[in-house]
N, C-alpha and C positions, 0 to 999 in steps of 0.2 A: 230831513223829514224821516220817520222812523219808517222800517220797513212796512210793516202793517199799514199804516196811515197812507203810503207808498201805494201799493197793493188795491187797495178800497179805492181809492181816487183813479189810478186807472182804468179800471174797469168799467169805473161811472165814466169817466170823461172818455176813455180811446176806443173802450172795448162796446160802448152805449150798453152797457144794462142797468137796469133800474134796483133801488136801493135792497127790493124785497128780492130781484135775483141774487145779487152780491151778495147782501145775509142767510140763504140759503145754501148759495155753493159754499161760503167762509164758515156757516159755523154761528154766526154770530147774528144778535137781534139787531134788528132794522134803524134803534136806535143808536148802538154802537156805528152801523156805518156812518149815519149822522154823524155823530163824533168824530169820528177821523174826515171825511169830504170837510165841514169844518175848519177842521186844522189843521189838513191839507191846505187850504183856501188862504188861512190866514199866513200860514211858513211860505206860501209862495206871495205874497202879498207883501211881506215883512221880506224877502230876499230881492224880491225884483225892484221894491223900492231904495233898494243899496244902488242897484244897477242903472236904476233911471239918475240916481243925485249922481254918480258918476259922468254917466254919457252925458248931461247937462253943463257938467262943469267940464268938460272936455270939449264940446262944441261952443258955449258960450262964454265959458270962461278965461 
């Protein structure tokens, strides 16, 4: 996940601020942080499901 992308998704997820705090302290419009939470969303989506068909085929297979 790129650092930015990184960045924007913590703050909404660990740090709880909402998308118009993070585009104000970042810099950036409200839509940009859409964009990255996004595809933040989807890079840990797309990696965790590597993780699941692993640990499936390790217990069941």
């Amino acid at each position: 996940m790129p650092n930015e992308c990184r960045r924007v998704f913590d703050k909404s997820r660990f740090e709880g601020k909402s998308y118009e705090e993070i585009s104000q302290e970042l810099g950036i419009s409200v839509n940009t942080v859409k964009y990255h939470i996004k595809n933040a969303l989807a890079s840990l989506q797309m990696n965790l499901s590597k993780y699941l068909i692993t640990l499936l085929l390790f217990f069941f297979g």
